[in-house]
C-alpha positions as CSV (number, residue, x, y, z in Angstrom):
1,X,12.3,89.2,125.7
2,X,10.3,92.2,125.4
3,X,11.3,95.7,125.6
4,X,9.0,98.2,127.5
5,X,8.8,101.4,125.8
6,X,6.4,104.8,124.9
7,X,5.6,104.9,121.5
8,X,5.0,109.1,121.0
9,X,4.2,111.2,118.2
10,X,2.0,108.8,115.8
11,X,-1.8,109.0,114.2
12,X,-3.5,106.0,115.3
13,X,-5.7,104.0,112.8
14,X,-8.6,100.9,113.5
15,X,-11.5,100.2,112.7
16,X,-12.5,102.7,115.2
17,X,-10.9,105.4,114.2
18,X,-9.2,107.1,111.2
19,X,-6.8,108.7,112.6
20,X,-6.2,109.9,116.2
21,X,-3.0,111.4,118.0
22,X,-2.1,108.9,120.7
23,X,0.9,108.2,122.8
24,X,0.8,103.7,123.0
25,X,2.1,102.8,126.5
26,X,4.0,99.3,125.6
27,X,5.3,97.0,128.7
28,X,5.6,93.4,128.8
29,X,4.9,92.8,125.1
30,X,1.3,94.6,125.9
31,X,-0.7,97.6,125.1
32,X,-1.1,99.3,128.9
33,X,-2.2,103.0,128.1
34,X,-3.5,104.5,125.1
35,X,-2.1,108.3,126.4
36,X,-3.0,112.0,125.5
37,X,0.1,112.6,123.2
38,X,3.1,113.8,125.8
39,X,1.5,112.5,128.7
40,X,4.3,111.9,130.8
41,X,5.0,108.3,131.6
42,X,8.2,106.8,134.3
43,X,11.4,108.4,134.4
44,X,14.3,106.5,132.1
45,X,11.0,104.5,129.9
46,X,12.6,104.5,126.4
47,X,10.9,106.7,123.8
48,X,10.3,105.8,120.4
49,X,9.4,108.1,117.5
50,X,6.6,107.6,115.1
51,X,6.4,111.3,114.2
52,X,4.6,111.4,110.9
53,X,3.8,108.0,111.0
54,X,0.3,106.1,111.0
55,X,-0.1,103.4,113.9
56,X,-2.2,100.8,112.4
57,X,-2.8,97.8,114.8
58,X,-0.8,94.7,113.3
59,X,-1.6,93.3,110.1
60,X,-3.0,89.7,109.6
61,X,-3.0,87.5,106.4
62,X,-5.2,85.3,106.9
63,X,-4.7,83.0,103.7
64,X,-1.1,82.0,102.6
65,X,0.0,78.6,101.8
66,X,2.7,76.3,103.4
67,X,4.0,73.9,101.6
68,X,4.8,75.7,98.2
69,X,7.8,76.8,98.3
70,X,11.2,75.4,100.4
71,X,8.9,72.8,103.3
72,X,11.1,73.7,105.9
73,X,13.2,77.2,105.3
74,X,9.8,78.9,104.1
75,X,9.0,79.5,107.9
76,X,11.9,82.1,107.8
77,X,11.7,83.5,104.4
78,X,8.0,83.8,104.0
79,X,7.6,85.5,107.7
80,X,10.3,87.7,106.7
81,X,8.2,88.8,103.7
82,X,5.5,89.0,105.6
83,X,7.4,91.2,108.3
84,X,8.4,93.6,105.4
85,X,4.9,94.2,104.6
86,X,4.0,95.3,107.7
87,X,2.3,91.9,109.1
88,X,2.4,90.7,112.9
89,X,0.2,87.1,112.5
90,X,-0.2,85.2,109.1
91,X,-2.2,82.2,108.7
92,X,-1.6,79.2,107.1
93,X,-3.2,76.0,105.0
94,X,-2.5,72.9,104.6
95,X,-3.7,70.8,102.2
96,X,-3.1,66.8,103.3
97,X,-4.6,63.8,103.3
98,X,-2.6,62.4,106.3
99,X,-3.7,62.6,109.8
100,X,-3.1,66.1,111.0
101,X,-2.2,64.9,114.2
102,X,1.5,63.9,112.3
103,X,1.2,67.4,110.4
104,X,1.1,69.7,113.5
105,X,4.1,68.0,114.5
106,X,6.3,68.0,111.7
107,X,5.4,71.5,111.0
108,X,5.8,72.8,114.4
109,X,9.5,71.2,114.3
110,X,10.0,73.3,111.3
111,X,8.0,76.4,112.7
112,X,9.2,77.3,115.9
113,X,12.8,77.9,115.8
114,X,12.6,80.1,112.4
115,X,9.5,82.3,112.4
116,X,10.0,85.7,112.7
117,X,5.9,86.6,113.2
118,X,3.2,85.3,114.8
119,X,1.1,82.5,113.0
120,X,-1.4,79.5,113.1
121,X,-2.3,76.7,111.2
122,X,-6.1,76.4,109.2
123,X,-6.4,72.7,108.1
124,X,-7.8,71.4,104.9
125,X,-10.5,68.8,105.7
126,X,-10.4,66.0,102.4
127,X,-11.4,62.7,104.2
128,X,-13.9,60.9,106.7
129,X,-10.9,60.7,109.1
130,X,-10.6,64.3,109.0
131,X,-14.2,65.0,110.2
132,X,-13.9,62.5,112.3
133,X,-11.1,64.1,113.8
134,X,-11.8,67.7,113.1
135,X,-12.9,67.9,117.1
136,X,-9.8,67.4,118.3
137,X,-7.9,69.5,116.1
138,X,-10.1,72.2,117.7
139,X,-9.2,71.1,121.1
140,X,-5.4,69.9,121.3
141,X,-4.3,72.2,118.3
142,X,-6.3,75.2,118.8
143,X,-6.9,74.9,115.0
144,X,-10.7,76.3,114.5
145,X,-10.8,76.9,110.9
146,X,-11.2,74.0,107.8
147,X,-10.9,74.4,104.6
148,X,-12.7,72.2,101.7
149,X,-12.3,72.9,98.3
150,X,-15.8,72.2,96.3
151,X,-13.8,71.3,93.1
152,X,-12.3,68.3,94.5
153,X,-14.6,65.9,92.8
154,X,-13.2,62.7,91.6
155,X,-9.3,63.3,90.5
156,X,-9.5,67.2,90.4
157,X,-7.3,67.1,93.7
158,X,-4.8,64.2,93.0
159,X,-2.3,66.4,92.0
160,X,-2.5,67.7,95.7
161,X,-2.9,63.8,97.0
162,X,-6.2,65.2,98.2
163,X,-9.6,62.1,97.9
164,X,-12.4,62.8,95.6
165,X,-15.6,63.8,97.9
166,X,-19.2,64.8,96.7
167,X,-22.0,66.9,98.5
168,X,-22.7,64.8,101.0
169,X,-19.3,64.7,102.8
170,X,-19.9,68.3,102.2
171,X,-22.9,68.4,104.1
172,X,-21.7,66.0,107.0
173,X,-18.6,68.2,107.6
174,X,-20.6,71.5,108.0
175,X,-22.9,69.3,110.0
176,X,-20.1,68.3,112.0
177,X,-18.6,71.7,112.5
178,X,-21.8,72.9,113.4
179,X,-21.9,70.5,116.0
180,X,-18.4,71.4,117.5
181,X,-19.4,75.1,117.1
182,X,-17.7,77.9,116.8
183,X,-15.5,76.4,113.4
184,X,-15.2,78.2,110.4
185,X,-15.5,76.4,107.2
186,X,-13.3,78.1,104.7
187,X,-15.2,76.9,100.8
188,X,-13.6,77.3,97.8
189,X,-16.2,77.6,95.8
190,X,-16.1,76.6,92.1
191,X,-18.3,74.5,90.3
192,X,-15.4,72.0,88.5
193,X,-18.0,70.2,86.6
194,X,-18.7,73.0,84.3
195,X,-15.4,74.4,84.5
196,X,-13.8,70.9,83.1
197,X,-16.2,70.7,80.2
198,X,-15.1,74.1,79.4
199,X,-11.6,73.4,79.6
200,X,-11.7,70.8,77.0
201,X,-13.4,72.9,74.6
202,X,-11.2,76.4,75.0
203,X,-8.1,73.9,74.9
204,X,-9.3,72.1,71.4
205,X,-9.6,75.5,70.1
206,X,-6.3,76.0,70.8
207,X,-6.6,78.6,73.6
208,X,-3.7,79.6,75.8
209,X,-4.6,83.5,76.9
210,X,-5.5,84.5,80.5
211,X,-8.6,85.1,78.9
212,X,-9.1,81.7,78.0
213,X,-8.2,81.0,81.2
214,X,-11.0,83.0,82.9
215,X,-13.1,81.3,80.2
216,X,-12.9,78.0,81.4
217,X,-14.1,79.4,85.1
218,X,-17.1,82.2,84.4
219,X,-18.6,83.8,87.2
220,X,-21.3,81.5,87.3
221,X,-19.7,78.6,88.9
222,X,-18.5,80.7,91.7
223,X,-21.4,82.1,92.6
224,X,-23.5,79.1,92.1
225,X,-21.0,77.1,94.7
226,X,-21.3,80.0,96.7
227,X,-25.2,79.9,97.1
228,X,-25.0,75.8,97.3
229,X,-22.5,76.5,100.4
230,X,-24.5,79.1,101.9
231,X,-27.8,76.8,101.1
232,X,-25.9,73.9,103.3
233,X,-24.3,76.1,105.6
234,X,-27.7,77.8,106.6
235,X,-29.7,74.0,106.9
236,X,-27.3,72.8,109.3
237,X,-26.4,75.8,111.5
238,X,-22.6,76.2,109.8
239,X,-20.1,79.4,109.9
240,X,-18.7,79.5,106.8
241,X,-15.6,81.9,105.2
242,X,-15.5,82.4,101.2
243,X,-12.3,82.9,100.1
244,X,-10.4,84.7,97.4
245,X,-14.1,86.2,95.6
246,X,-13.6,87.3,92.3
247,X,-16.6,88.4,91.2
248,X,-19.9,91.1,91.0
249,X,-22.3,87.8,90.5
250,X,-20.9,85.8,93.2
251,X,-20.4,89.5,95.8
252,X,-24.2,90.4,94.5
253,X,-25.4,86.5,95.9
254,X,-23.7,86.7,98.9
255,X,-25.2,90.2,99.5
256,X,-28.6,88.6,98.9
257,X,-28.2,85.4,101.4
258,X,-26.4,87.3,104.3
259,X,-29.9,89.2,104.5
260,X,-31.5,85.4,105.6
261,X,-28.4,83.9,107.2
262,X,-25.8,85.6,108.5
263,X,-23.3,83.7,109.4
264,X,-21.1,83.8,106.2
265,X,-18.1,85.7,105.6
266,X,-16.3,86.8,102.5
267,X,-12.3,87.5,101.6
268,X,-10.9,88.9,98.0
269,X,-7.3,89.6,97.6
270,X,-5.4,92.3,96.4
271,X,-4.6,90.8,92.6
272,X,-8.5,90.8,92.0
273,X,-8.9,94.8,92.8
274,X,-5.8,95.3,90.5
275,X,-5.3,92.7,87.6
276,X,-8.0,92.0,84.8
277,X,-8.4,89.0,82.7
278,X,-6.5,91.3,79.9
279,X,-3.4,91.5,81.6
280,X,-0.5,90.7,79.6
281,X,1.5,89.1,81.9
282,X,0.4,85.0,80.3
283,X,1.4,82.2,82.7
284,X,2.9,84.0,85.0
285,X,-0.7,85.4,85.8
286,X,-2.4,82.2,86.3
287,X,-4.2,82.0,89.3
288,X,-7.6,80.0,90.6
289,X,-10.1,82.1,90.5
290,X,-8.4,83.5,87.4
291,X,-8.2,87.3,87.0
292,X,-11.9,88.6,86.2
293,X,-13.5,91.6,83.8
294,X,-12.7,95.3,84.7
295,X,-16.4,95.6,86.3
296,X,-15.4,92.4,88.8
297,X,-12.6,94.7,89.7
298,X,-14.9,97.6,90.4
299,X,-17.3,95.2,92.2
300,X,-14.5,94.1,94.7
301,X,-13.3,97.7,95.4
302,X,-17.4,98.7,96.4
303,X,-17.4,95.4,98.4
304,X,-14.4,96.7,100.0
305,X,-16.5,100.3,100.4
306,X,-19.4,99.2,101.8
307,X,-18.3,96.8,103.8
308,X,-20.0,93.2,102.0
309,X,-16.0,92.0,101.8
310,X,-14.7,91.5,105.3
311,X,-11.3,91.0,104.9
312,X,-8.3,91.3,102.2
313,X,-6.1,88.4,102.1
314,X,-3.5,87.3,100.1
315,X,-3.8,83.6,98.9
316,X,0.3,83.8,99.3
317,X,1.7,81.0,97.3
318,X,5.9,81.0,97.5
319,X,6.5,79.4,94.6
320,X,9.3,80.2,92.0
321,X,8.9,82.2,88.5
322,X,10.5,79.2,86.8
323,X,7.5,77.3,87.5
324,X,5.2,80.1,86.0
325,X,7.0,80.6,82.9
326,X,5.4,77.4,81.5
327,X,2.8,77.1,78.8
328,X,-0.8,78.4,80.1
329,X,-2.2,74.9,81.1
330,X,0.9,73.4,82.0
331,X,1.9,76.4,84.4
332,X,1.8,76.6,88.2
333,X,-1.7,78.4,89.8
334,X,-1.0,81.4,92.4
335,X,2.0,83.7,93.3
336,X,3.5,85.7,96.3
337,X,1.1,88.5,97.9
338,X,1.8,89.2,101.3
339,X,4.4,92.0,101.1
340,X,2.2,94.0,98.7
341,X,-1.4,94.0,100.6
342,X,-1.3,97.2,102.2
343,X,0.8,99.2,99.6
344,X,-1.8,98.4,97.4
345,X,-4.6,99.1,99.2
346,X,-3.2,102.9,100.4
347,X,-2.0,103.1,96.6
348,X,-5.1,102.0,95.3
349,X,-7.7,102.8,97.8
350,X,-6.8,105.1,100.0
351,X,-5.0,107.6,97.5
352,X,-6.6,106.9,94.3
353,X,-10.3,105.8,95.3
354,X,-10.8,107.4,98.8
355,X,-10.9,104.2,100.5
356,X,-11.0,105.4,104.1
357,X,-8.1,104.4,106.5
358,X,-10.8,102.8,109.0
359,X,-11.8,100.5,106.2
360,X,-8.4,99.4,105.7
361,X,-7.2,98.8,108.8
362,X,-10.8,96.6,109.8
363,X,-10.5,94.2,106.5
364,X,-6.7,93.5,107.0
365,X,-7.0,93.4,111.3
366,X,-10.3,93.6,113.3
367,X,-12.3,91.0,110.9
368,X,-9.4,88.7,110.0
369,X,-9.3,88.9,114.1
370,X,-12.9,88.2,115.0
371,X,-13.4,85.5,112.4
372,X,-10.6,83.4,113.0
373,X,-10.7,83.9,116.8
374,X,-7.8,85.7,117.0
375,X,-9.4,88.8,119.2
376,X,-8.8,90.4,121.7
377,X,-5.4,90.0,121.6
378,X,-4.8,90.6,117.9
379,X,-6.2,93.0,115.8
380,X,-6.5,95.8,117.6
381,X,-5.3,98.7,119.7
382,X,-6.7,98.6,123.2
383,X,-5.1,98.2,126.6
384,X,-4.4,94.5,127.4
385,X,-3.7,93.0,123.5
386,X,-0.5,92.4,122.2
387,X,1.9,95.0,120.9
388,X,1.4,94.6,117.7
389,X,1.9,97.7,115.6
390,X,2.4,98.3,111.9
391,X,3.6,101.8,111.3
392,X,3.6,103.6,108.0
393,X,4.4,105.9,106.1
394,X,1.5,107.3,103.6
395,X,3.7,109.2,101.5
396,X,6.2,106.7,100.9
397,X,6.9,106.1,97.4
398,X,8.5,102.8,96.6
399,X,9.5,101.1,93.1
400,X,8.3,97.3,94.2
401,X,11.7,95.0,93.7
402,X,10.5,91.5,94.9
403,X,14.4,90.8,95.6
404,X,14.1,93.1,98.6
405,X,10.8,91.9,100.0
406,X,12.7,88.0,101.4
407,X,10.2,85.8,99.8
408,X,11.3,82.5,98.6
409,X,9.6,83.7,95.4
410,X,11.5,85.5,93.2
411,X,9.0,87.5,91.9
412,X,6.0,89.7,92.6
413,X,3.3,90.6,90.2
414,X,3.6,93.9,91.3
415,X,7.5,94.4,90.0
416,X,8.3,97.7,88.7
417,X,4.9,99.5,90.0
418,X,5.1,102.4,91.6
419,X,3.0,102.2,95.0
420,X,2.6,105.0,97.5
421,X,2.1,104.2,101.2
422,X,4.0,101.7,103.2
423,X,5.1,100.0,105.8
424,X,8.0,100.8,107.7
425,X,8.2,99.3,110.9
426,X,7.1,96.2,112.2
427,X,6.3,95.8,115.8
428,X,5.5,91.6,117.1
429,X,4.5,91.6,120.7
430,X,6.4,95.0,121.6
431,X,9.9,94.0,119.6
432,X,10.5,95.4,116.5
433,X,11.1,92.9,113.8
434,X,11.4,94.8,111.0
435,X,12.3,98.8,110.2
436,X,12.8,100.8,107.4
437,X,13.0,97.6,105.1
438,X,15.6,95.8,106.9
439,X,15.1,93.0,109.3
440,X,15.8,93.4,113.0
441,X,13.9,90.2,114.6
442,X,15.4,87.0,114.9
443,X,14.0,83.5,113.9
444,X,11.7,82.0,115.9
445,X,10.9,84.9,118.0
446,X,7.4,84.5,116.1
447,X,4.6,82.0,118.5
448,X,2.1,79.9,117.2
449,X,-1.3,80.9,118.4
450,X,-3.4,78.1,119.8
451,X,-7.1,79.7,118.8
452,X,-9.9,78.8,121.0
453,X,-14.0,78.7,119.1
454,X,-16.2,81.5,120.6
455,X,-18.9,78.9,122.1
């Protein structure tokens, strides 16, 4: 049920613009007018105030991970956290070596009576049945984004159930893909050969720092997967997504390809333009990539300037602290994100580095959008998409309490910073799921969007 309504008063940011006066003209879960601000509109429409507010169009995460946390409750705690951070549409991997066709299913039956957002499914492609299927996924699931991890040689990705595979499944997939067109090959792009035979000598030495961590996984063997995947992509005609970047050498090789083959597109997250491989937070901070030098941090915020990182994602992984608070090697990899994206880029960005709004709004709406064929109806504020609206306030100050943000995590790397700028209201489709940091939607209003390729 949707609830028609003016929305008056707010600045409206996209990648368009950073920051006009507009009325929004909502009816039928739609954007139908953008409107001189007090244009009049039908006698008894409801009004709603966004007086002071920014109108950004709704927020997309376009990397967390099901599976992590509680299988079947998840779908209502981690779209409520998502909700609280000001995000309409999140999107999701799974990482299986079953048949997807019984995946979609069981997931669904979990999905669609608790989600509070919008959301889709990428799938992780780790056998020959899985390319030979990938086709159909595009067509009957409206699934048009694959992910294949380029360390899952031999036994790296047992402890996933995930099958060994070399370059040449590698290179049939994106030959496949390419094929289908219009599919998006998300690589994670690490070079586990080195990496192991790093690992074994940091870990006879007795190492056990994030440092050491970060050690075992130099920037070299992410940005020497990254050039093999671009090498691949660009001989058979493949669109291809790098996710979670980490570092200046890998950022400075993409930079260099893209001016030969364009059709590559890049992701960092938030933890990676805030966390260095100093940290003192141990275990707790383990993540793959690991946290990188103070210049990789610097390198991801100019990415993020001049416009070589498309989007910001959060590599959202629900699982609990217990699991973190583990020796270094024995300790689980990744933690929440979502809630914190956009808090940290105004904190961080827009206040403190003079990250423009436009910029913002493009890497965490328009591009996640366009790349994983969400557009037109997502990602932006035009007449005819959805009314989907994040509203914030860039002033607000908030203490970040990871017991108020819903996650099934109960923690946030971010606990006890101070971060100015965020959301507080959450618009889905024209209904207003959450507001001023308290829930207001119901589980399973959210829908799962069916993507269709672009060819």
């Amino acid at each position: 049920m949707h609830s028609d309504f003016v929305l008056r008063g707010g600045t409206v940011v996209d990648a368009e613009r950073e920051g006009e006066r507009l009325d929004l003209l909502i009816q039928g879960g739609k954007i139908t007018a953008l409107l001189a601000p007090g244009t009049p509109v039908a006698e008894g429409l409801a009004e709603v105030a966004a007086d002071g507010l920014h109108v950004f169009p709704g927020l997309i995460d376009a990397h967390v991970h099901f599976g992590f946390g509680e299988k079947i409750t998840e779908y209502e705690t981690e779209t409520i956290y998502a909700a609280q951070g000001g995000f309409t549409t999140i999107l999701g991997y799974f990482l299986n070596n079953e048949a997807y066709t019984d995946v979609y299913e069981r997931e669904q039956g979990y999905a669609r009576s608790r989600a509070y957002v919008d959301y889709g499914f990428h799938f992780s492609v780790a056998n020959e049945l899985h390319v030979e299927q990938m086709r159909e996924y595009v067509q009957r699931y409206g699934v048009t984004s694959f992910k294949y991890f380029m360390n899952f040689r031999g036994e790296e990705g047992r402890y996933l159930g995930l099958d060994g595979t070399d370059d040449g499944y590698f290179y049939d997939m994106l030959a496949e893909s390419a094929r289908i067109g219009g599919v998006k090959i998300v690589c994670h792009t690490e070079n586990i050969e080195i990496v192991n035979r790093l690992r074994r000598k940091i870990q006879a030495q007795n190492g056990s720092t994030l440092k050491d961590w970060a050690a075992t996984k130099p920037p070299f063997t992410e940005a020497e997967s990254c050039v093999r995947a671009m090498l691949f992509a660009e001989h058979v005609g493949a669109e291809i997504y790098i996710p979670h970047l980490s570092t200046r050498m890998a950022l400075d090789e993409v930079r260099r390809w893209r001016k030969r083959y364009g059709a590559v597109h890049v992701e960092t997250c938030p933890h990676y333009l805030t966390h260095t491989e100093d940290s003192d937070l141990g275990s707790v901070g383990k993540a793959n990539p690991p946290f990188r030098s103070a210049d990789d941090v610097e390198a991801m915020w100019e990415g993020l300037r001049d416009g070589s990182i498309d989007v910001v994602a959060s590599d959202h992984v629900p699982r609990k602290l217990a699991t973190k608070q583990r020796p270094l090697w024995l300790a689980s990899q990744g933690f929440p994100g979502t809630a914190t994206i956009l808090p940290v880029l105004l904190s961080e960005g827009y206040h403190k580095r003079r990250l423009s709004l436009r910029r913002i709004a493009e890497v965490l709406t328009r591009a996640p959008a366009r790349i994983f064929d969400l557009s037109p109806t997502k990602g932006r504020i035009a007449v005819g998409a959805d009314a989907d609206l994040t509203l914030v306030d860039l002033g607000k100050e908030r203490v970040v309490k990871a017991e108020e943000l819903g996650s099934y995590s109960d923690y946030s790397l971010y606990d006890g910073w101070t971060l100015k700028g965020w959301p507080v209201r959450t618009i889905v489709r024209g209904t207003t799921v959450m507001q001023d940091g308290k829930i207001t939607g119901r589980a399973g209003y959210g829908e799962y969007i069916a993507r269709k390729t672009t060819v």
